[in-house]
LUMTOR-112426 format. One record per atom (N, C-alpha, C): residue number from 1; residue in one letter; atom name; x, y, z. Coordinates in nm, 4 decimals. Layout:
residues N
REC  NUM  A  CA  X  Y  Z .
...
end
This chain:
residues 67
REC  1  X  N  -6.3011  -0.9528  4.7051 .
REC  1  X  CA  -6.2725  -0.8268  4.7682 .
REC  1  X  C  -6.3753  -0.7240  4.7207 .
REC  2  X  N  -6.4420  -0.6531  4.8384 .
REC  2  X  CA  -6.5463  -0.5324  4.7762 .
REC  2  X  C  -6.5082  -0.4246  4.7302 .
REC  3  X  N  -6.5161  -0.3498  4.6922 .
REC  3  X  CA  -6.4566  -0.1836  4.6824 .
REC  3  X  C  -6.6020  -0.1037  4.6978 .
REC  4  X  N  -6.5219  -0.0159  4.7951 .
REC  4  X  CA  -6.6299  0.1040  4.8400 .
REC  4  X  C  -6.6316  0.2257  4.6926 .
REC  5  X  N  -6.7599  0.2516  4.7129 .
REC  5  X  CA  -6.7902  0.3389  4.6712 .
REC  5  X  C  -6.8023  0.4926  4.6993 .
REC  6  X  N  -6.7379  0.5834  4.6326 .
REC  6  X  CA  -6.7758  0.7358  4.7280 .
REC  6  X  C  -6.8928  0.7948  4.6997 .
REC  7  X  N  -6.9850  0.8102  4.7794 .
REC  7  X  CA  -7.1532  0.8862  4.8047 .
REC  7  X  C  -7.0696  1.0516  4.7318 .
REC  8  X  N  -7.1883  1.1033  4.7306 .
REC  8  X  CA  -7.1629  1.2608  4.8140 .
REC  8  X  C  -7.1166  1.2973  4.9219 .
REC  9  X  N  -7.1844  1.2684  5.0124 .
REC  9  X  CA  -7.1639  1.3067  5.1483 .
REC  9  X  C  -7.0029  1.2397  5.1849 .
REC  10  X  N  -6.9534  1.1161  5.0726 .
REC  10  X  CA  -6.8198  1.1070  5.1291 .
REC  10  X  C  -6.6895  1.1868  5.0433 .
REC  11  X  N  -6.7682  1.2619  4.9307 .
REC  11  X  CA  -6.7045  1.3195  4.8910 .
REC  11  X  C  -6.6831  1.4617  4.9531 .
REC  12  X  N  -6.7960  1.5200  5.0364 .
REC  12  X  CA  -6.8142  1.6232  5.0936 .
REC  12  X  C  -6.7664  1.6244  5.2295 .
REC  13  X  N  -6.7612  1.5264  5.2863 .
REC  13  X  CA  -6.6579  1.5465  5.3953 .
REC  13  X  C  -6.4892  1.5478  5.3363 .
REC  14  X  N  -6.4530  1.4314  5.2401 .
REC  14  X  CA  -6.3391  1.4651  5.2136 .
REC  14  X  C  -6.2914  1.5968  5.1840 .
REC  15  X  N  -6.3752  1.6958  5.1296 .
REC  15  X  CA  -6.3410  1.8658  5.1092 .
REC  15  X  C  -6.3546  1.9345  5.1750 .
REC  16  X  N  -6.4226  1.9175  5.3223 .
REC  16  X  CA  -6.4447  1.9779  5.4158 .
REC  16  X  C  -6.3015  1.9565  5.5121 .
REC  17  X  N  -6.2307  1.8691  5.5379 .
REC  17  X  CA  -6.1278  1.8261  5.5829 .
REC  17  X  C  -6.0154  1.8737  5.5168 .
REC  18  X  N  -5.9938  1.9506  5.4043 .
REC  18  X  CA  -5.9009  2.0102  5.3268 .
REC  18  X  C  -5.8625  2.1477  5.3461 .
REC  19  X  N  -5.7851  2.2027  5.3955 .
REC  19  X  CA  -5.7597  2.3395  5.4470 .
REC  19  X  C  -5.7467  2.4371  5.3173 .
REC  20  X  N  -5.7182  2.3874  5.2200 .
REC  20  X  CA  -5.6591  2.4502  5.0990 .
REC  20  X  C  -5.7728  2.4624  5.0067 .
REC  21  X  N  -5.8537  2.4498  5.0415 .
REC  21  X  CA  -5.9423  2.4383  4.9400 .
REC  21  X  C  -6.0260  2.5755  4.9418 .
REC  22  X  N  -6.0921  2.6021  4.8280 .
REC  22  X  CA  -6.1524  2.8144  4.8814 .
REC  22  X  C  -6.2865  2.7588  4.8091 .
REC  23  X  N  -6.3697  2.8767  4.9043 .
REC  23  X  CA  -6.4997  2.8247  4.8738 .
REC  23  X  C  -6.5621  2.9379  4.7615 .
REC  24  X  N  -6.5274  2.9138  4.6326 .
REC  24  X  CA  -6.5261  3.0396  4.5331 .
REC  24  X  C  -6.6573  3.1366  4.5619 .
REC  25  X  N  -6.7791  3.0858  4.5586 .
REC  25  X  CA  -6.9273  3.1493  4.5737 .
REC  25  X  C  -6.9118  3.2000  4.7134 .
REC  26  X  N  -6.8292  3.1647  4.7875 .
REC  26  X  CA  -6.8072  3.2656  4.9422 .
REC  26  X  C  -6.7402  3.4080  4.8821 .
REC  27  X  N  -6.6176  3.3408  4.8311 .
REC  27  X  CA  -6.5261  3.4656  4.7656 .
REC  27  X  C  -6.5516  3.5686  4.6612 .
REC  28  X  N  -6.6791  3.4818  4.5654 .
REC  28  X  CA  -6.7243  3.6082  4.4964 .
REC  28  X  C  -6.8464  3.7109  4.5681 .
REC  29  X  N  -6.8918  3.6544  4.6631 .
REC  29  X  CA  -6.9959  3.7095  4.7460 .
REC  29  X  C  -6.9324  3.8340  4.7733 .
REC  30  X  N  -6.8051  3.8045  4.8549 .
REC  30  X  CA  -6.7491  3.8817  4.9542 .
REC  30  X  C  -6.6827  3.9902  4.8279 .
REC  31  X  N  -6.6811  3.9357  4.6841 .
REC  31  X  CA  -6.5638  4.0389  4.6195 .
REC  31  X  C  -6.7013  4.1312  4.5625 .
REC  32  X  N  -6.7814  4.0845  4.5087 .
REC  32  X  CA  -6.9650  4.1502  4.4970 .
REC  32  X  C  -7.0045  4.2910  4.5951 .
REC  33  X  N  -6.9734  4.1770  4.7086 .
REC  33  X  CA  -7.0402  4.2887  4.8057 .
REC  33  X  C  -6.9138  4.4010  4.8438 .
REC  34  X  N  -6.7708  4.3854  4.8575 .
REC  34  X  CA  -6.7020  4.5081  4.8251 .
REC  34  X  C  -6.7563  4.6006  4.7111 .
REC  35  X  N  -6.7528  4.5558  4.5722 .
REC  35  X  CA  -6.7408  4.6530  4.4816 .
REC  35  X  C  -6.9202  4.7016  4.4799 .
REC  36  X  N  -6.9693  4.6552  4.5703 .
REC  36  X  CA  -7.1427  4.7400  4.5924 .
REC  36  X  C  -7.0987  4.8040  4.6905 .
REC  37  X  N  -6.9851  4.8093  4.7562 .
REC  37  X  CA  -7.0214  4.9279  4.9060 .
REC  37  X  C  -6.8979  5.0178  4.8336 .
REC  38  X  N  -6.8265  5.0187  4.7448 .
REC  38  X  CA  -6.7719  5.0854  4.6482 .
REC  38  X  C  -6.8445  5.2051  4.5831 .
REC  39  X  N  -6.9120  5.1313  4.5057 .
REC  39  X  CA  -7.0007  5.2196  4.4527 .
REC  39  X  C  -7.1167  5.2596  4.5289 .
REC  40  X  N  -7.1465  5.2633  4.6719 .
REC  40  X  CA  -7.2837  5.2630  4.7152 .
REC  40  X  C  -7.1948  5.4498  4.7791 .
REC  41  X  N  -7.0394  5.4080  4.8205 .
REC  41  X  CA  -7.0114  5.5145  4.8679 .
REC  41  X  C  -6.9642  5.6418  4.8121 .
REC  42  X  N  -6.9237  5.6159  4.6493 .
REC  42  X  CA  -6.9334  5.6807  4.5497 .
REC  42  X  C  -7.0301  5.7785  4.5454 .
REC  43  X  N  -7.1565  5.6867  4.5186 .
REC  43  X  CA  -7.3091  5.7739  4.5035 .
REC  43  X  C  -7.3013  5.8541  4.6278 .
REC  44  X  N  -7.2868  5.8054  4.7417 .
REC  44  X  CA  -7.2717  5.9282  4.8522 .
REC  44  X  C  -7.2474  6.0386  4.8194 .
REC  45  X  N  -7.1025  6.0305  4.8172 .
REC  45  X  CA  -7.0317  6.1183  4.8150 .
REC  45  X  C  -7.0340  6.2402  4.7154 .
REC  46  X  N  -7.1092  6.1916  4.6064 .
REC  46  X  CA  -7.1688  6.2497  4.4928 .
REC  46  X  C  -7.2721  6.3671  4.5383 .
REC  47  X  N  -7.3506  6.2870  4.6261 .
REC  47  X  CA  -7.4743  6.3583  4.6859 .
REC  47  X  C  -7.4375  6.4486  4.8212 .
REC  48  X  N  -7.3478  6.3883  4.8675 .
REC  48  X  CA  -7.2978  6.5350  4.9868 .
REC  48  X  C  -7.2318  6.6385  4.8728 .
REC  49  X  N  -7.1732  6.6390  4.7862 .
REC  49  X  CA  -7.1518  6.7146  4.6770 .
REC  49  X  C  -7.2538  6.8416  4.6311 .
REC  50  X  N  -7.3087  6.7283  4.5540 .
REC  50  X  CA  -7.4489  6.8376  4.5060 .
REC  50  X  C  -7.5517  6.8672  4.6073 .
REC  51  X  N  -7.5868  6.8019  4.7196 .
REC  51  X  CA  -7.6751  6.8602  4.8216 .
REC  51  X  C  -7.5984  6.8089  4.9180 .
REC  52  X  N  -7.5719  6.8925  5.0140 .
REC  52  X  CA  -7.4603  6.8953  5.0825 .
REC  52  X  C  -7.6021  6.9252  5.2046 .
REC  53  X  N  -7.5871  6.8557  5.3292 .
REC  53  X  CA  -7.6983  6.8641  5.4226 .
REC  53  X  C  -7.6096  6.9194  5.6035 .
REC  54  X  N  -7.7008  7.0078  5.6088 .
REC  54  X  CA  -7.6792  7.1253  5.6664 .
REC  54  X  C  -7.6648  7.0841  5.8440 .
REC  55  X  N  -7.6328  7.1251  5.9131 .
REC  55  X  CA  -7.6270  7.0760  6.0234 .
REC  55  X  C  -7.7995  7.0046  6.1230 .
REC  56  X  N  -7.8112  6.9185  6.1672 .
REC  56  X  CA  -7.9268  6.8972  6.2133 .
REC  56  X  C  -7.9369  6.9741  6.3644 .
REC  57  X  N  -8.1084  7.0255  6.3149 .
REC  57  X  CA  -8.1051  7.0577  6.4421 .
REC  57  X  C  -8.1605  7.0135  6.5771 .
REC  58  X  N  -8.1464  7.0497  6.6683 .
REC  58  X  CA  -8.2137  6.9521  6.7547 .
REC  58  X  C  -8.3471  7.0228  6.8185 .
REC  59  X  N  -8.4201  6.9363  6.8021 .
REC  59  X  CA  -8.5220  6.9727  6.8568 .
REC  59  X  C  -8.5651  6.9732  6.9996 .
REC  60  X  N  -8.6675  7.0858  7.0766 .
REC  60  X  CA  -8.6514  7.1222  7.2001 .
REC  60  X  C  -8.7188  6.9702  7.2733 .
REC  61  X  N  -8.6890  6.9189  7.4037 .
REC  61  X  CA  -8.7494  6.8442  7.4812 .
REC  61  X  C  -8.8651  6.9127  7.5666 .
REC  62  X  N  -8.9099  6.9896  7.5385 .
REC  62  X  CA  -9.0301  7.0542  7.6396 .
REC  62  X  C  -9.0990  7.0101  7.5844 .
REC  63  X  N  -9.1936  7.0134  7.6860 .
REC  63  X  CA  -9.3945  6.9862  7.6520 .
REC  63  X  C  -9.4452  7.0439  7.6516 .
REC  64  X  N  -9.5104  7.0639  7.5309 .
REC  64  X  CA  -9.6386  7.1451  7.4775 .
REC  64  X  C  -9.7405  7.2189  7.6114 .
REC  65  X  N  -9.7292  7.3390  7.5790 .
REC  65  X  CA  -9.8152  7.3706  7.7343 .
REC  65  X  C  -9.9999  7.3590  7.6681 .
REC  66  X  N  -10.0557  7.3121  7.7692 .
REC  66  X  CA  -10.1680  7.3170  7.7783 .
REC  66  X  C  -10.2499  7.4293  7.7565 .
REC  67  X  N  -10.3620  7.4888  7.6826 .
REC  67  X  CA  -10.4449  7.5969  7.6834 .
REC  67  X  C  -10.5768  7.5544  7.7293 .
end
């Protein structure tokens, strides 16, 4: 009688077929990139604070007249 052996690739489908399973380096990505748009909006908010920016204005659409 032979016995199979498991590759990679048959170990990697077996985990791919598993619903329960979490893909941690997805989940710390995703928990990373929260606590950077955390603090990215922090620093904002810091800076509308101390320079607080004034209404924009718009600039005219006419063309320059010719001389």
């Amino acid at each position: 009688m032979r016995q199979r052996t498991l590759n990679s690739s048959d170990a990697l489908n077996a985990m791919s077929q598993d619903d329960k399973l979490i893909d941690l380096n997805a989940e710390r990505a995703k928990r990373i990139h929260d606590l950077n748009d955390k603090r990215l909006n922090e620093v904002r908010q810091a800076f509308e604070q101390a320079m607080p920016l004034g209404k924009a204005k718009k600039k005219p659409k006419n063309k320059p007249k010719k001389r």
